[in-house]
C-alpha positions in Angstrom: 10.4 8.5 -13.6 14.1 7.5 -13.7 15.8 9.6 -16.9 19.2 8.7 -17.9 21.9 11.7 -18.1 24.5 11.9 -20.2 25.3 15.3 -20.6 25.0 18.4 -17.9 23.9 21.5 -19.8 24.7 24.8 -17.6 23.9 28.4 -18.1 26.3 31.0 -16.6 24.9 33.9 -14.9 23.0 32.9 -12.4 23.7 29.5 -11.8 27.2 28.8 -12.1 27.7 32.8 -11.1 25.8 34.6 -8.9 25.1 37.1 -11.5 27.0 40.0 -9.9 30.6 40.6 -11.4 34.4 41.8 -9.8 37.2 43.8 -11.3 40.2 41.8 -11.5 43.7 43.4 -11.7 44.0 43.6 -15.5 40.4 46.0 -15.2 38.6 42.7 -16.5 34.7 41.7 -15.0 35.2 38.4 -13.2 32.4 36.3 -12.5 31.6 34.9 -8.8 31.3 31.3 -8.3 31.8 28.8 -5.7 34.8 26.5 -5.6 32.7 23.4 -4.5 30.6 24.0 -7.8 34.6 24.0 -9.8 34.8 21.2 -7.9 31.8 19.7 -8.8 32.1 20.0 -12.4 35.4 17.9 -12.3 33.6 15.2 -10.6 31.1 15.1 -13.1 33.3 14.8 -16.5 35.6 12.0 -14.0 32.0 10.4 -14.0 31.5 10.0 -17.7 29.4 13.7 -18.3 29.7 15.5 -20.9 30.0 19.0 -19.4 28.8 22.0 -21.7 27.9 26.1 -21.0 24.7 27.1 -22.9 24.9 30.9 -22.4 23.1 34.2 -23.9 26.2 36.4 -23.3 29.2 36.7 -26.0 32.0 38.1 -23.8 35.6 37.4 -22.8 33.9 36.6 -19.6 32.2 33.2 -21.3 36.0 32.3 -22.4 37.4 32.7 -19.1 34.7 30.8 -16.9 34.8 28.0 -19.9 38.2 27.3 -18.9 38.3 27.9 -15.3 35.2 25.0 -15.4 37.5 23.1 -18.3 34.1 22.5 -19.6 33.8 20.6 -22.7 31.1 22.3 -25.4 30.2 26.1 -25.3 27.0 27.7 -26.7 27.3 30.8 -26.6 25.1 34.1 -27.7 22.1 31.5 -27.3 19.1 33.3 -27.3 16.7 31.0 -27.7 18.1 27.9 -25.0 15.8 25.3 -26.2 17.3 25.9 -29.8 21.4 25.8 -28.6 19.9 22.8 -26.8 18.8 21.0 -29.8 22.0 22.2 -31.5 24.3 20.6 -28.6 22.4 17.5 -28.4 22.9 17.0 -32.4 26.8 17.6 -31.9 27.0 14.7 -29.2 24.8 12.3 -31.0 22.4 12.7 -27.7 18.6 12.6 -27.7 17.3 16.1 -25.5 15.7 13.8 -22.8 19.2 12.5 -21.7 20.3 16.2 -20.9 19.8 17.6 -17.9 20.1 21.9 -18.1 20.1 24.2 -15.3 18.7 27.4 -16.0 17.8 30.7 -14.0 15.8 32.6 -16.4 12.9 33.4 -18.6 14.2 32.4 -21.6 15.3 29.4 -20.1 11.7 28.0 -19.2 10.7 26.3 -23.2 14.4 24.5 -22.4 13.6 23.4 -19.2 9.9 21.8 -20.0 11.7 19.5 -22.9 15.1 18.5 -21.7 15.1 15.0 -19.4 15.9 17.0 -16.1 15.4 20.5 -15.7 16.6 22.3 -12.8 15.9 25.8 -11.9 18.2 27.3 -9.0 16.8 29.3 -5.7 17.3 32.4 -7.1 15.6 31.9 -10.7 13.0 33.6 -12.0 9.3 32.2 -11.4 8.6 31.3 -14.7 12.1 29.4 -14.7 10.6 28.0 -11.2 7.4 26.8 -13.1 8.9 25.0 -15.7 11.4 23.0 -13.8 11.2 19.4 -13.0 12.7 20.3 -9.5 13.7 23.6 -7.9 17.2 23.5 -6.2 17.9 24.9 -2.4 21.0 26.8 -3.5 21.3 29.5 -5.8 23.5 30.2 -8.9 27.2 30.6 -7.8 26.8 29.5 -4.4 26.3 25.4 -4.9 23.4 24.8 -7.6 25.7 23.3 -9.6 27.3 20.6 -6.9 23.7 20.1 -6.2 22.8 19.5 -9.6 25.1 16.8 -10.2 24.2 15.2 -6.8 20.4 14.8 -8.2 22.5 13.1 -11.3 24.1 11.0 -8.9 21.0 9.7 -7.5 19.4 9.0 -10.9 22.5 7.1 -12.2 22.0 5.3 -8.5 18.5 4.4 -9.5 18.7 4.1 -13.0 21.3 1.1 -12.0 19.2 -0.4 -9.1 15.9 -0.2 -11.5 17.9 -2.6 -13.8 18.1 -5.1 -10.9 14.6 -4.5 -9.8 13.2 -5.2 -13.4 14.7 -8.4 -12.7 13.2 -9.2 -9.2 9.9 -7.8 -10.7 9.8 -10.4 -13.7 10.6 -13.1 -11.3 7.6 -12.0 -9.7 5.3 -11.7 -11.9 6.7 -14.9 -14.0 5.5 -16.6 -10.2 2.0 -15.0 -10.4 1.4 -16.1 -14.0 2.8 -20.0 -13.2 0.1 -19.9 -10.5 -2.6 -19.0 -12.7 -1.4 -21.5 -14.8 -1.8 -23.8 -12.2 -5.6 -23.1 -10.9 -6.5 -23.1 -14.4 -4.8 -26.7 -14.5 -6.2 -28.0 -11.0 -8.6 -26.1 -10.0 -11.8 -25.4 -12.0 -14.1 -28.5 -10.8 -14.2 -27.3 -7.5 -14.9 -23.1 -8.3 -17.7 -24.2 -10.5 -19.1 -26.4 -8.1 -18.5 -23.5 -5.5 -20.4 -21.1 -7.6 -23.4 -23.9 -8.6 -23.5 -23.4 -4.8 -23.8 -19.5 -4.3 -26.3 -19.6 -7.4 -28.6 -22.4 -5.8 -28.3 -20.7 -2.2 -29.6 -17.1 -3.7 -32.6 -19.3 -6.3 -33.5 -21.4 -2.7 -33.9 -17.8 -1.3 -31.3 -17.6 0.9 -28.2 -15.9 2.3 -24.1 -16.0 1.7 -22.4 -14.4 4.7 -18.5 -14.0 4.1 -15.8 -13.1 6.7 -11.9 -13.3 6.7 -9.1 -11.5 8.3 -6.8 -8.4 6.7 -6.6 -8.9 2.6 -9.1 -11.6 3.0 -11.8 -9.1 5.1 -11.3 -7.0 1.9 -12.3 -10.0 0.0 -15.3 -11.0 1.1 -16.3 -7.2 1.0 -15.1 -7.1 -2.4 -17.7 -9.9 -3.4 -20.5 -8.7 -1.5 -20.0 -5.7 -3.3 -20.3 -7.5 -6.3 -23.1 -9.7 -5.8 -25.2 -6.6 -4.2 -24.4 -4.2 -6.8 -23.2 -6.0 -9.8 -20.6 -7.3 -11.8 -20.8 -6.6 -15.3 -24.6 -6.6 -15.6 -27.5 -4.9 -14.6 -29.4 -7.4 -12.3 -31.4 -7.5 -8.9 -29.4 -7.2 -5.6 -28.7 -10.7 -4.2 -28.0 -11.4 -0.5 -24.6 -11.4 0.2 -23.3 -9.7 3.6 -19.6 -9.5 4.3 -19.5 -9.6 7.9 -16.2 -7.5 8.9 -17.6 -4.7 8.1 -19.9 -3.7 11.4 -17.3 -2.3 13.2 -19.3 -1.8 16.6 -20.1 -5.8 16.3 -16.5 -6.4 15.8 -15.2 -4.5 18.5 -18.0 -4.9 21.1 -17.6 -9.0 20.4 -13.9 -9.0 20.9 -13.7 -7.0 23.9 -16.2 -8.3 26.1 -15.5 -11.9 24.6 -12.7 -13.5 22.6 -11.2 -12.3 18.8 -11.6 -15.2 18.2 -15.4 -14.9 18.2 -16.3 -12.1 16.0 -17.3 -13.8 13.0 -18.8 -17.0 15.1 -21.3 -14.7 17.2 -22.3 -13.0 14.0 -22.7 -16.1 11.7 -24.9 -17.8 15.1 -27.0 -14.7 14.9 -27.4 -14.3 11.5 -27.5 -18.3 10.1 -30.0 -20.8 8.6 -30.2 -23.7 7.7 -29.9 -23.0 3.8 -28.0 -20.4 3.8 -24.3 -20.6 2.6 -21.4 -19.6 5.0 -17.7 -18.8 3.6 -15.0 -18.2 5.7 -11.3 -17.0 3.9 -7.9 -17.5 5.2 -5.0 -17.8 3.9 -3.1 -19.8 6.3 -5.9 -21.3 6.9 -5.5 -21.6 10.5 -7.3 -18.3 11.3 -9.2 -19.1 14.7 -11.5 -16.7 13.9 -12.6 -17.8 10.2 -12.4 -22.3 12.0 -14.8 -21.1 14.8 -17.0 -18.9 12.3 -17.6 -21.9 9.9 -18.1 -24.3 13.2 -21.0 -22.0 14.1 -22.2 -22.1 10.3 -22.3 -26.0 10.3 -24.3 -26.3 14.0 -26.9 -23.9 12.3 -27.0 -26.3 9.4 -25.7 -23.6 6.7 -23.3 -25.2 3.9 -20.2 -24.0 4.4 -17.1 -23.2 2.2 -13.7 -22.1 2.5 -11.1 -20.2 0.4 -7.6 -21.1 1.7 -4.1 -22.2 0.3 -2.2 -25.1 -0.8 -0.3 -26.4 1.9 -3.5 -25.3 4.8 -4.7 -28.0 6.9 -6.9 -26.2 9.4 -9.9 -25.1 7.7 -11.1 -27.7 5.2 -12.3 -30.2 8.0 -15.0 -27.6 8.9 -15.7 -27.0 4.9 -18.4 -28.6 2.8 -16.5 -26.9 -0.1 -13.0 -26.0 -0.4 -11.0 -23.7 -2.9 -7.2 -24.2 -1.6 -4.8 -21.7 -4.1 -2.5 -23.9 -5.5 0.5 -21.7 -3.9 2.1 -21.1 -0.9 3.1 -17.3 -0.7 0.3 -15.3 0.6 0.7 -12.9 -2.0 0.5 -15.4 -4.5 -3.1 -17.2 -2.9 -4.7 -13.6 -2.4 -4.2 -13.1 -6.3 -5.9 -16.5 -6.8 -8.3 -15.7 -4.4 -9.6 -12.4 -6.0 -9.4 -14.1 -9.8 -11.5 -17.2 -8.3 -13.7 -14.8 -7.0 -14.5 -13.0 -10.2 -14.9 -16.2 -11.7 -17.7 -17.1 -9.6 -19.3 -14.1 -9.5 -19.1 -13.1 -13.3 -20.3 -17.1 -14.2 -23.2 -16.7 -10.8 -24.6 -13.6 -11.8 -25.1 -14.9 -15.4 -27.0 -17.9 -14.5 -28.8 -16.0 -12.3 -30.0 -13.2 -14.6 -30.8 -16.2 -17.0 -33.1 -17.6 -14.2 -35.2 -14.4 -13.0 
């Protein structure tokens, strides 16, 4: 989930220092630290962050480091984190989930779990580990910090890009729903005389064998699936056999023939007269699906197809046809599968009426 930052909450020993401590000169402690994480720092407040210390200790030593990192907000003698948090989101008129805190320790973990990003460095404890959103391959004073605000780079990155891709995703779905709009305009004579046909085949006692290639194999599966299980009622089994599911047929068919004959050989084997043959492409221009409902009419089934709008292969072999009134594949396979459930929820009805 993309979180916006606005503020980079850091605690001292052990992730800006490495926890360990030099005399300087004057007999002061001086803290370690690595001059890419200074550097880091400054790129962050030059990138609009508000940079603050939230620290346990109460020492010159907080001072010093406070400056050296000319960090903006200090909490310091914070024993509980998740409290100073709460105080130092409050002071910047922030809400806690557009912080992002890095913390090493134990009494960091409650502040991790409720801040927008927690980050625990390589060298925190495991229950800092646990309650991280991510862990960090550098430890405290030796580059979790210039890591930490590269993670901040890439959510700014992808808060920013999810802004345009809201926009390509309306556009869309705004498509999809204009081409619902449009088989709900054009298109409901011919689905309901489509599924009059799959209800008379199954009351006359016969068969519906369905085929198609890629997304269109999945739909005729996906219907056979429904109509032998069921759709929203309880109901007996009707036959409907998808037939791209047999892959020793498949294969065996197009190696020792043609591709272009797996669903034909099957639907020669397999047809009646009666019985009700559907073939589904897309394109409609599938060789596959043309040759399958060719073999469907010479055995005298009915046959139907499931195609789109502009397709001018398939319908000449078709008794039936539902073209998608769209033109992107995407677009017709999402017609396809609502057409589907159409007929099936409206087929099984009127034939749990009949039995």
């Amino acid at each position: 989930m993309v979180t916006k930052i606005r503020v980079l909450a850091l605690d001292i020993d052990g992730v800006i220092t490495d926890g360990t401590a030099a005399l300087s000169d004057s007999g002061d402690a001086d803290k370690r630290f690595s001059f890419q994480d200074l550097d880091a720092v400054t790129q962050a407040r030059q990138a609009g962050l508000t940079v603050a210390l939230v620290t346990a200790e109460d020492n010159p030593s907080v001072e010093r480091i406070a400056r050296r990192f000319n960090c903006d907000l200090v909490k310091k003698g914070a024993k509980d984190k998740l409290l100073a948090l709460e105080s130092l989101a409050s002071d910047l008129g922030v809400p806690l989930d557009e912080i992002c805190y890095v913390g090493d320790g134990d009494r960091d973990a409650s502040a991790l779990r409720h801040v927008g990003v927690g980050l625990a460095p390589a060298n925190a404890t495991p229950a800092a580990k646990a309650a991280a959103r991510r862990l960090l391959s550098k430890s405290g004073g030796n580059g979790a910090v210039a890591e930490s605000f590269g993670l901040i780079r890439q959510l700014q990155a992808y808060e920013q890009q999810a802004g345009l891709l809201e926009k390509d995703m309306y556009c869309i779905v705004k498509n999809s729903l204009e081409a619902h709009q449009r088989i709900l305009d054009l298109s409901l004579p011919i689905l309901v005389r489509i599924m009059q046909a799959c209800v008379g085949t199954i009351r006359a006692g016969n068969k519906i064998l369905l085929f198609g290639n890629g997304g269109s194999a999945a739909d005729a599966q996906h219907v056979a699936g429904e109509m032998v299980g069921r759709f929203l009622t309880e109901s007996e089994p009707w036959p409907v056999i998808a037939l791209t599911t047999d892959t020793s047929i498949l294969t065996a068919v197009g190696n020792d023939w043609e591709f272009e004959d797996i669903f034909a050989r099957q639907v020669r084997a397999l047809a009646k007269p009666g019985d009700l043959v559907v073939g589904i492409s897309t394109s409609g221009r599938s060789p596959n699906v043309i040759r399958g409902l060719q073999v469907g009419r010479e055995k005298g089934a009915m046959t139907i197809g499931f195609t789109g709008a502009s397709s001018k292969g398939m319908q000449a072999y078709c008794d039936l046809c539902f073209r998608a009134p769209a033109d992107s594949t995407p677009r017709i396979q999402e017609l396809h599968l609502l057409a589907w459930h159409a007929i099936c929820e409206l087929a099984e009805r009127e034939l749990v009426r009949s039995a």
